[in-house]
C-alpha positions as a Markdown table, in Angstrom:
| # | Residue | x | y | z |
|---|---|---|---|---|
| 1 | Unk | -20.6 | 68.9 | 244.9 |
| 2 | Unk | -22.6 | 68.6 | 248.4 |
| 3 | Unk | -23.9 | 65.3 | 247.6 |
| 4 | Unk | -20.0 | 63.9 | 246.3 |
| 5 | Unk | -19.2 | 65.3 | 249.9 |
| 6 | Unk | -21.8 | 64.1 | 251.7 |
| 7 | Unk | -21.5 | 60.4 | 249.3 |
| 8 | Unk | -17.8 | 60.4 | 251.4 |
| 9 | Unk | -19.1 | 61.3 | 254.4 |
| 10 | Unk | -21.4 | 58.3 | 254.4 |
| 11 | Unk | -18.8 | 56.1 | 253.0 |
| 12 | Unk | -15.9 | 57.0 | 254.8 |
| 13 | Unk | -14.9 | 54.0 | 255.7 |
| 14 | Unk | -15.5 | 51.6 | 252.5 |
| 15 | Unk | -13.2 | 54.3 | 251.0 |
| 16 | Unk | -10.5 | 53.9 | 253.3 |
| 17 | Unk | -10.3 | 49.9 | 253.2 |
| 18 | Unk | -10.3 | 49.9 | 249.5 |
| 19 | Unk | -7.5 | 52.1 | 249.5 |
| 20 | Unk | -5.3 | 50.3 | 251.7 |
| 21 | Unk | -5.8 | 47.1 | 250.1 |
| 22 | Unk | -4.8 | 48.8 | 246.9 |
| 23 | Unk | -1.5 | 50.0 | 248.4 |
| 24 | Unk | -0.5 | 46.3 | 249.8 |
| 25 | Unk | -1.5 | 44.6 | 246.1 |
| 26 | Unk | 1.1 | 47.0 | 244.5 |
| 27 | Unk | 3.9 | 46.0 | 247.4 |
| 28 | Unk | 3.0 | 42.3 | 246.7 |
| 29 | Unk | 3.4 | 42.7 | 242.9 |
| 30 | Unk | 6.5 | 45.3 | 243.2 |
| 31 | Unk | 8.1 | 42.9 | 245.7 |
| 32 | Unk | 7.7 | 39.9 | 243.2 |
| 33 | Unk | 9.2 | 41.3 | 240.3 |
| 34 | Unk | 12.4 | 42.7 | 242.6 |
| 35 | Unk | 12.9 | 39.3 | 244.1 |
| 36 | Unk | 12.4 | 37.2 | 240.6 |
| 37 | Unk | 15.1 | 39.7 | 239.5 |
| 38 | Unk | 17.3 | 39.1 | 242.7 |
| 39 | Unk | 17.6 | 35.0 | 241.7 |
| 40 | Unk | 19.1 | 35.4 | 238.3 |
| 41 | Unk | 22.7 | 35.4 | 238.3 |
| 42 | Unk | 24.6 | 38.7 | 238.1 |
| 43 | Unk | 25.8 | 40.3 | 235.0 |
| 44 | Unk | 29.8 | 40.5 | 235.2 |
| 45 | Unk | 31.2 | 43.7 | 236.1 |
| 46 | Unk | 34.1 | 45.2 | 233.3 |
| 47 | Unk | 37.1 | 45.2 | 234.6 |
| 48 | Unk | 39.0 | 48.2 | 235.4 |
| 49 | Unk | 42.0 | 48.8 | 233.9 |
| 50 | Unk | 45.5 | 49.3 | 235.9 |
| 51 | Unk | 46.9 | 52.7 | 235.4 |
| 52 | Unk | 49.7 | 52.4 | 233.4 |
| 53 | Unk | 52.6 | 54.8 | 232.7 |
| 54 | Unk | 52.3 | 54.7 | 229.3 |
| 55 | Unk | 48.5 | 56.2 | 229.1 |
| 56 | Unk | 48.9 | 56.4 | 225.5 |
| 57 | Unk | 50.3 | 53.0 | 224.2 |
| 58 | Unk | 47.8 | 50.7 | 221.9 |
| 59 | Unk | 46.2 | 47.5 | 224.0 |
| 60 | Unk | 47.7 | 44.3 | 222.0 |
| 61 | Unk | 45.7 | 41.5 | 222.8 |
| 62 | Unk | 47.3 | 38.4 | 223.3 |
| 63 | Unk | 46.6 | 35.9 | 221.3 |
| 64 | Unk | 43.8 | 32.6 | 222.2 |
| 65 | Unk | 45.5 | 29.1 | 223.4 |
| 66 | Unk | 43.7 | 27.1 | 221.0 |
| 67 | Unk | 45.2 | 25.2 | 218.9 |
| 68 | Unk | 48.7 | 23.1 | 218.2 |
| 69 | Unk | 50.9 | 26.0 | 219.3 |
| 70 | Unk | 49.5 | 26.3 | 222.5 |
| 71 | Unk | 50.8 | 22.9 | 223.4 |
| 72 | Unk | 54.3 | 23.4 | 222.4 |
| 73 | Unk | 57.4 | 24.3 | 224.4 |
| 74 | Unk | 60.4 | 26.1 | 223.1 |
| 75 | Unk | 61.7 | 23.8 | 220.1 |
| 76 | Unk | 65.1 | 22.1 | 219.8 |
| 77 | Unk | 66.9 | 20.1 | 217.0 |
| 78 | Unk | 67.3 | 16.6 | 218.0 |
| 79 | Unk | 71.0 | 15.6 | 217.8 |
| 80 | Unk | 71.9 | 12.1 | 217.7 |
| 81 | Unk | 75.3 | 12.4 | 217.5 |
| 82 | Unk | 77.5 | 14.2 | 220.4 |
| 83 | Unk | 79.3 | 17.1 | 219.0 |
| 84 | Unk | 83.3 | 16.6 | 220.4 |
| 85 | Unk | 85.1 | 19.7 | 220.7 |
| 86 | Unk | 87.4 | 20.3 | 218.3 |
| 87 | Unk | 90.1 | 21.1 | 220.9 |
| 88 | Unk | 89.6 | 17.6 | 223.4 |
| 89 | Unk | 93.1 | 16.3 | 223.9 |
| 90 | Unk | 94.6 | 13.6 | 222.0 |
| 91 | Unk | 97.4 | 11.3 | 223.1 |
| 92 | Unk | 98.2 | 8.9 | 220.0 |
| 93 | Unk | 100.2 | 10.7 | 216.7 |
| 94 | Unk | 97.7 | 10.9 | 213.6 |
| 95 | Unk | 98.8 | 11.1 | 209.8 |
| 96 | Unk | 98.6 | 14.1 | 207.5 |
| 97 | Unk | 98.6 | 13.9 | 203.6 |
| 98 | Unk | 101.0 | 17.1 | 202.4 |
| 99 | Unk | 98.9 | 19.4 | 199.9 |
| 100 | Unk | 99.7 | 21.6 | 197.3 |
| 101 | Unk | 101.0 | 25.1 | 199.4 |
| 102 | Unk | 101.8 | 23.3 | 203.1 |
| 103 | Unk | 104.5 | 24.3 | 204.9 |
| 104 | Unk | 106.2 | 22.6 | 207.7 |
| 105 | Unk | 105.6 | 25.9 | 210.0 |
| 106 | Unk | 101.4 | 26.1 | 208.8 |
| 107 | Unk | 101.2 | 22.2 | 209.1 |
| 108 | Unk | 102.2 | 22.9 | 212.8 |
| 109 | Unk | 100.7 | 25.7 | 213.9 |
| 110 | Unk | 97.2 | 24.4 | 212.5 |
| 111 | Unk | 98.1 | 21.4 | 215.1 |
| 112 | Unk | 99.1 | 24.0 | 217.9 |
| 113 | Unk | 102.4 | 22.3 | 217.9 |
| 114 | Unk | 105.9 | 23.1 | 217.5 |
| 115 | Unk | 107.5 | 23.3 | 213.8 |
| 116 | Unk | 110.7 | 21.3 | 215.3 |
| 117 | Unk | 108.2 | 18.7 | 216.7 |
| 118 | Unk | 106.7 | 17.8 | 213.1 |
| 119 | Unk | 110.0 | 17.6 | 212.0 |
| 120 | Unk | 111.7 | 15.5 | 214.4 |
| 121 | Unk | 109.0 | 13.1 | 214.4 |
| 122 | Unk | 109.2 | 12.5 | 210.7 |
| 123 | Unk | 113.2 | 12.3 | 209.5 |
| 124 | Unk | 112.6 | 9.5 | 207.5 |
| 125 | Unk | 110.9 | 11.6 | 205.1 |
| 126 | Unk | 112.2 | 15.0 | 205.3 |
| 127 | Unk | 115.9 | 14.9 | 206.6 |
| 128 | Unk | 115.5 | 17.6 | 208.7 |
| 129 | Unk | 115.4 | 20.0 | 205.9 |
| 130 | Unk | 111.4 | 22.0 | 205.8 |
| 131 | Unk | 111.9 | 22.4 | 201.9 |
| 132 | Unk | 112.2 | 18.3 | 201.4 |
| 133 | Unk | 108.0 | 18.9 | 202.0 |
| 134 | Unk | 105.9 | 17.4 | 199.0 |
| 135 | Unk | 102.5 | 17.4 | 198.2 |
| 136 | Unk | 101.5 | 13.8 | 198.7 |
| 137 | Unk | 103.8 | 12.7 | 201.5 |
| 138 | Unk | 102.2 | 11.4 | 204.6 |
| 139 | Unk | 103.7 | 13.3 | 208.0 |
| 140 | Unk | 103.2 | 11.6 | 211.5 |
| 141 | Unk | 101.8 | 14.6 | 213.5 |
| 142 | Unk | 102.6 | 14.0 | 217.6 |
| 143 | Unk | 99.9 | 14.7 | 219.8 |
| 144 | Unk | 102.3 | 17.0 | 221.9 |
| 145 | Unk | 105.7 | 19.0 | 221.4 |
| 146 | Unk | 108.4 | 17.2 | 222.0 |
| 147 | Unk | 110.6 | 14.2 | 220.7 |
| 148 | Unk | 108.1 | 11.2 | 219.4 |
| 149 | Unk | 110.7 | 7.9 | 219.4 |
| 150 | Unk | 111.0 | 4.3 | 219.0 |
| 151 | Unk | 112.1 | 2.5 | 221.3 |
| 152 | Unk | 115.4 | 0.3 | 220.9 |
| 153 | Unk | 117.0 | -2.7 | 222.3 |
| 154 | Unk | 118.7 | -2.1 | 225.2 |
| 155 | Unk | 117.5 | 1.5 | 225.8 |
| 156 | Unk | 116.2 | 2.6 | 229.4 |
| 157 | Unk | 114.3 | 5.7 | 230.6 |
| 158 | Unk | 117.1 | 7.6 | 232.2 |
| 159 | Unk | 119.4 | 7.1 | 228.9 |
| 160 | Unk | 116.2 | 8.1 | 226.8 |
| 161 | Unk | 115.6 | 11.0 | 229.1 |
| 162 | Unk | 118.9 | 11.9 | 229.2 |
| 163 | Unk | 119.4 | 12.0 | 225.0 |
| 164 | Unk | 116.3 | 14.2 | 224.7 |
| 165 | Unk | 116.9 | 16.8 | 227.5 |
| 166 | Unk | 113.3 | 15.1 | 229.2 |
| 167 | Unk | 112.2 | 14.3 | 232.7 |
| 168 | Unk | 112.0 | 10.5 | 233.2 |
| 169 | Unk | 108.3 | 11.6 | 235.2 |
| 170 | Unk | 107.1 | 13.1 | 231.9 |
| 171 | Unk | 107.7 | 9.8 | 230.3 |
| 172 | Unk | 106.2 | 7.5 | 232.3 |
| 173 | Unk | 103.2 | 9.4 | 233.2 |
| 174 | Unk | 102.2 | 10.5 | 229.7 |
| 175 | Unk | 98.6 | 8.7 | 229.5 |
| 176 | Unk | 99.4 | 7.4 | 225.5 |
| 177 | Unk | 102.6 | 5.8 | 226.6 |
| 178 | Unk | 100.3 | 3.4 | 228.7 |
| 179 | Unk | 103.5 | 2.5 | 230.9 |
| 180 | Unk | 102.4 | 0.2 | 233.4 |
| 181 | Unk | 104.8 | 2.5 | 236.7 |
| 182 | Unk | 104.6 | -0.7 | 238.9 |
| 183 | Unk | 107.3 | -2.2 | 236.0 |
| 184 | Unk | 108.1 | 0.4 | 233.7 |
| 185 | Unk | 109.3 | -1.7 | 230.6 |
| 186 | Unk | 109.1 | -0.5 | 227.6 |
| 187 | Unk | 109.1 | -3.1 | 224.9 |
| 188 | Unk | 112.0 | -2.9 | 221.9 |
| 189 | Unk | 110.1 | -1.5 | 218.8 |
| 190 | Unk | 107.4 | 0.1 | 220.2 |
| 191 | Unk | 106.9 | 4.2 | 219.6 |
| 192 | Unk | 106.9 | 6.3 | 223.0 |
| 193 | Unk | 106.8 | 10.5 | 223.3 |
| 194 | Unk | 109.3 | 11.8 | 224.9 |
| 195 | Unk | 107.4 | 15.8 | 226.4 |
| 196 | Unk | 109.4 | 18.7 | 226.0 |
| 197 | Unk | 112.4 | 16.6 | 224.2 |
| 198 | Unk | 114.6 | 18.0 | 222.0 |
| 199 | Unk | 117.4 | 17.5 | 219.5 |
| 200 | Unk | 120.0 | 18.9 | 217.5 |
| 201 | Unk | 119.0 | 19.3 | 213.5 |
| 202 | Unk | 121.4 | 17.6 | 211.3 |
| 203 | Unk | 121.4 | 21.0 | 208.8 |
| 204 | Unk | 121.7 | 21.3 | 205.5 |
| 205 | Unk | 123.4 | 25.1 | 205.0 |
| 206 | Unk | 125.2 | 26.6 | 202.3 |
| 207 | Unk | 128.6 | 27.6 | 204.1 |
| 208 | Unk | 129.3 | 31.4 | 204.9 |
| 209 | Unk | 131.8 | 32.6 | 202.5 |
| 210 | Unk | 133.3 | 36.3 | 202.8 |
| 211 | Unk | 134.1 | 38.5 | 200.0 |
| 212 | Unk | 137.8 | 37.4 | 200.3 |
| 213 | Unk | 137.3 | 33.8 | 199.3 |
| 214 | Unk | 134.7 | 33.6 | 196.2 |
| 215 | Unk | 132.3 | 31.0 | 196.1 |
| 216 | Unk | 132.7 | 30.2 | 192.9 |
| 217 | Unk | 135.1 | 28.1 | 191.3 |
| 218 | Unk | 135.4 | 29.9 | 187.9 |
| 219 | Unk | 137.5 | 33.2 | 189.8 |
| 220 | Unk | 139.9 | 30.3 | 191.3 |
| 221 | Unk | 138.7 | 30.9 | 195.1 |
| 222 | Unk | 140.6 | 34.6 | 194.4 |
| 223 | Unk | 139.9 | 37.6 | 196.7 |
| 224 | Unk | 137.8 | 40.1 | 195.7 |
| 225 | Unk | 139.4 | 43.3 | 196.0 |
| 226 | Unk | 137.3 | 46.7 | 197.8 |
| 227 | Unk | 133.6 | 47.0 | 197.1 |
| 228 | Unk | 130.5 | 48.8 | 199.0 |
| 229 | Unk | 130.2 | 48.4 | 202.5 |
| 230 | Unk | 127.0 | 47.9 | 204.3 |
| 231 | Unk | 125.5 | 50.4 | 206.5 |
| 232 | Unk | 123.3 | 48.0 | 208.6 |
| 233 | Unk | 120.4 | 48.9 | 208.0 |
| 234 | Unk | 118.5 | 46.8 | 205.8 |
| 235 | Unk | 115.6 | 46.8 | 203.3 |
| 236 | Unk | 113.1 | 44.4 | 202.1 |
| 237 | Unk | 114.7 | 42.2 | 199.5 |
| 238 | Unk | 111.9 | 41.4 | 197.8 |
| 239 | Unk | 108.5 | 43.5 | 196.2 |
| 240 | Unk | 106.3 | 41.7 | 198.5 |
| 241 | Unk | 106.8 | 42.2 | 202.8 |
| 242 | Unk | 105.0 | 38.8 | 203.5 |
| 243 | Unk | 105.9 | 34.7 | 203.9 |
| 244 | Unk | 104.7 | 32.1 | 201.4 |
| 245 | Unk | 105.9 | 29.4 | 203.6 |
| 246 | Unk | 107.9 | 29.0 | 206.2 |
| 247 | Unk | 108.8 | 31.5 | 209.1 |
| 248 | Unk | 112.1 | 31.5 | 211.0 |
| 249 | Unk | 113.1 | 29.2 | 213.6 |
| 250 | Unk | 115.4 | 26.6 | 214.7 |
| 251 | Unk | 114.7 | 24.2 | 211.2 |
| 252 | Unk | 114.3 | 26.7 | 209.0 |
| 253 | Unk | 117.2 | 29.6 | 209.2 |
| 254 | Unk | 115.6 | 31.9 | 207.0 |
| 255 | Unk | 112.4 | 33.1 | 205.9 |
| 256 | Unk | 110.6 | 32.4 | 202.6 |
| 257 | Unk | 109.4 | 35.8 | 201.0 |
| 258 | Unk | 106.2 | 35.0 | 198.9 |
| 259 | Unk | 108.0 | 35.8 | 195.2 |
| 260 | Unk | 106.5 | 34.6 | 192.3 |
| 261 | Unk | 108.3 | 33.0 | 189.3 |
| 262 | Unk | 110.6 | 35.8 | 188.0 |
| 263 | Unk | 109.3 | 38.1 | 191.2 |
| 264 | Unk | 112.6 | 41.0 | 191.7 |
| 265 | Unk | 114.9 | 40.1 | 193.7 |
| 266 | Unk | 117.3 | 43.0 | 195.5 |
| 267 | Unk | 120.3 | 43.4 | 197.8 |
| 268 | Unk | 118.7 | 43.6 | 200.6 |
| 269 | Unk | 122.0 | 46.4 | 201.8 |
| 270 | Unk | 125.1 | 47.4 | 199.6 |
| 271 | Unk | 127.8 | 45.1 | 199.8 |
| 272 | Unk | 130.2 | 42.2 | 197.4 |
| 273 | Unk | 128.7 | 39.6 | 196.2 |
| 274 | Unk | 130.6 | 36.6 | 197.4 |
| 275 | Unk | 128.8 | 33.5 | 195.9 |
| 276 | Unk | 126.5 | 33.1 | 192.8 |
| 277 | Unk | 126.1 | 29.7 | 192.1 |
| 278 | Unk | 124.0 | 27.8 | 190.0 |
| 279 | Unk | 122.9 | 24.1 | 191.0 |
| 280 | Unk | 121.3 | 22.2 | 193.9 |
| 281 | Unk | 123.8 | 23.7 | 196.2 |
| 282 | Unk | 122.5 | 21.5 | 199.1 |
| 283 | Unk | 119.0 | 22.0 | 198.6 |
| 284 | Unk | 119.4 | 26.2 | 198.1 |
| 285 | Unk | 119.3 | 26.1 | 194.5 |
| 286 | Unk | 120.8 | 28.9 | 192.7 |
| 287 | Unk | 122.2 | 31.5 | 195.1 |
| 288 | Unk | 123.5 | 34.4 | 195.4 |
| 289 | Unk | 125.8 | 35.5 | 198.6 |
| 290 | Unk | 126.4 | 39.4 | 199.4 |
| 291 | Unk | 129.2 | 39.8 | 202.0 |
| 292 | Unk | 128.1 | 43.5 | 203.5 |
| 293 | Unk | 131.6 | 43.6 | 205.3 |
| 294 | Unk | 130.3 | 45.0 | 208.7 |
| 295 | Unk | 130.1 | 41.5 | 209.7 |
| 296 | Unk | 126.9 | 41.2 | 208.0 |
| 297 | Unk | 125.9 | 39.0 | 205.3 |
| 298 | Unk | 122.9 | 37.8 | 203.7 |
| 299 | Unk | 121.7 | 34.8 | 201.1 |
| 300 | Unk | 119.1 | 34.6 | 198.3 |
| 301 | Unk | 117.9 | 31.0 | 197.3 |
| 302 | Unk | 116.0 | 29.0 | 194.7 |
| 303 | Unk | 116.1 | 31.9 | 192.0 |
| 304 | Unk | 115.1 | 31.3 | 188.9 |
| 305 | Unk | 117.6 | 33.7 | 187.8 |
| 306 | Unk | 121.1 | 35.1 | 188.6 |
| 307 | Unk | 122.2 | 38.7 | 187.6 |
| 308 | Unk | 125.6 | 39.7 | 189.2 |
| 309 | Unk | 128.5 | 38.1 | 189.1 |
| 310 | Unk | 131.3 | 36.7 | 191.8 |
| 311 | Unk | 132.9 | 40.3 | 193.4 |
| 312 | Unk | 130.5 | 42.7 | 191.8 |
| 313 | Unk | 130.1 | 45.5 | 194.1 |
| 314 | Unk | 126.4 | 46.1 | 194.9 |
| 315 | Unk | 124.0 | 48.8 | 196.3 |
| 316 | Unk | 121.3 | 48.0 | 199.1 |
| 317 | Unk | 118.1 | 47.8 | 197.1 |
| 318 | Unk | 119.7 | 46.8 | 193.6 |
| 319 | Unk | 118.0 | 44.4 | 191.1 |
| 320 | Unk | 120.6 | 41.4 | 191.7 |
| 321 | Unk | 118.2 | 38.3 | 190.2 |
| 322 | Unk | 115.0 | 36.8 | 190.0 |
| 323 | Unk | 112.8 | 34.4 | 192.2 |
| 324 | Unk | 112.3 | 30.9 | 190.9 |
| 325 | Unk | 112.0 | 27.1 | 192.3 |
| 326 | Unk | 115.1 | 26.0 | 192.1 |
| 327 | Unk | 117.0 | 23.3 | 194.4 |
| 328 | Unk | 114.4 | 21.6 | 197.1 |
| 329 | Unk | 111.7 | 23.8 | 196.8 |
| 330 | Unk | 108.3 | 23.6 | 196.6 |
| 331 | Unk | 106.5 | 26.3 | 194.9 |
| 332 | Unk | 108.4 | 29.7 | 193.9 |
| 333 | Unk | 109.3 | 31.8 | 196.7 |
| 334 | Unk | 112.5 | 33.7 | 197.9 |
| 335 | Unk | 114.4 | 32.0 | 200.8 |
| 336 | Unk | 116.4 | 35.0 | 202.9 |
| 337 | Unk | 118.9 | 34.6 | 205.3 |
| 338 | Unk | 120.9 | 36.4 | 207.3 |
| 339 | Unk | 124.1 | 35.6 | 208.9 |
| 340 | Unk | 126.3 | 37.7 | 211.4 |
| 341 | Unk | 130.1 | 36.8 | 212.2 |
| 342 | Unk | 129.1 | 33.7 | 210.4 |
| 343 | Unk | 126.1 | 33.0 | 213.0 |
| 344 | Unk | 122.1 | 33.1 | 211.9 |
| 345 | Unk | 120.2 | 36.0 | 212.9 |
| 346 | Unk | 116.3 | 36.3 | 212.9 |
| 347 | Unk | 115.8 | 38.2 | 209.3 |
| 348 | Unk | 112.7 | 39.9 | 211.1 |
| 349 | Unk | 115.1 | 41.5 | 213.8 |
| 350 | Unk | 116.8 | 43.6 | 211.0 |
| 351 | Unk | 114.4 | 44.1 | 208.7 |
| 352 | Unk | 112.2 | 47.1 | 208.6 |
């Protein structure tokens, strides 16, 4: 141990130096390996997620943009053709072929016109009359209420105008008249509407008889004598409470009950029965006429079927006959009408 102490003593210094030079090779090699590490390029750092509200909700990953759907934008169906709209306006008439189960009143509320309109515009084939309709006839339709008219020698807008209850203005700037307003001649021949015209119908009625005179020939136009008296309240006349046809209004006086062949038929309030009539009977068929003698009175046409006779005296609701075709009618129905002081009423304005 003395001579180890007294081996340091001696080489005190040799010691020293060694150690020191130790010391700075271990910096040198330490410092190496830190700055070869420094060059490389950093490892990323994970991203820290946002707090969300919803700690507890599953992370859907969204899906890579690879591939053909990544290059596509919301899809569309090519259209070569431009859709019109149904409703763009129209200023020249068009034709209609009549089908099995049209009516004057459908045929114009389909077009979003006028039932008189579609009447007016075609007398030629109907006569004014809604039940002269067919399956198979072909019906101008207008492209507008009102009067559609052809033009005759030696007419002129103010007498035109004047006929139709129109405005001159409406006439000449109506775009499918094509009236030139710097002359505004119409030529002889030619078809011209006439907006918001109007006309009388040339009707087709079976007259209003009262129980005093009979509508029948075989009871020598006698008077019937007493009889039920209405109470003015009326009921449905027929089973069913809907139309089959036509509606009321200034072409069509009545209303056609849908009725099938041999449908009930009942006084529709008690009264005498004033006509019942087989035959055409201007278009009406058979009829039956109930004279309710409160200034009421009502008609039943194209039955198939009469059951009371001339000056029976009837109860409201009674069977009286039975629903048919009969007359100009198309399709089986029950035509009702009623009649005060001889005028036409709306049957919907009494009925319940």
């Amino acid at each position: 141990m003395a001579k180890l102490s007294s081996f340091f003593q001696t080489n005190r210094f040799g010691v020293i130096s060694w150690a020191v030079t130790a010391v700075l090779v271990a910096g040198m090699v330490v410092g190496a390996v830190l700055w070869k590490k420094s060059a490389a390029l950093p490892e990323a750092l994970s991203p820290i997620p946002t707090a969300s509200s919803n700690k507890g909700a599953p992370q859907i990953p969204m899906p890579a943009l690879v591939g053909k759907e990544s290059f596509e934008a919301i899809g569309r169906e090519i259209q070569i053709k431009t859709n019109i709209p149904a409703d763009k306006p129209r200023y020249q008439p068009e034709d209609y072929r009549v089908v099995h189960g049209d009516s004057i009143f459908a045929i114009a509320e389909s077009f979003k016109l006028k039932p008189e309109t579609i009447l007016w515009a075609n007398y030629d084939v109907l006569q004014d009359d809604p039940h002269s309709l067919k399956p198979g006839q072909i019906l101008k339709i207008p492209p507008t209420d009102g009067i559609y008219y052809q033009w005759k020698e030696n007419d002129t807008l103010d007498g035109v105008a004047s006929e139709f209850k129109a405005s001159i203005d409406d006439i000449l700037n109506y775009p499918g008249n094509d009236i030139d307003l710097t002359n505004p001649k119409v030529d002889s021949g030619s078809w011209v509407m006439v907006p918001g015209g109007q006309r009388e119908f040339v009707q087709w009625l079976v007259p209003t008889v009262a129980k005093g005179a009979s509508g029948t020939s075989s009871t020598n136009q006698s008077a019937c004598s007493g009889g039920a008296v209405g109470s003015g309240g009326f009921a449905w006349p027929a089973d069913n409470h809907f139309l089959s046809g036509n509606d009321y209004w200034s072409g069509h006086l009545g209303i056609d009950i849908a009725d099938g062949e041999g449908g009930a038929v009942y006084a529709a309030d008690s009264g005498v029965v004033s006509m019942a009539q087989g035959g055409y009977n201007y278009g009406y068929g058979n009829v039956i006429q109930i004279d309710h003698g409160n200034g009421y009175s009502t008609i039943y046409a194209h039955l198939s079927r009469i059951g009371v006779g001339v000056c029976a005296s009837v109860s409201a609701g009674q069977w009286i006959g039975a629903a048919g075709n009969t007359g100009n009618s198309e399709g089986a129905h029950l035509h009702f009408e009623v009649r005060q002081n001889g005028g036409f009423i709306n049957p919907w304005f009494v009925l319940p």
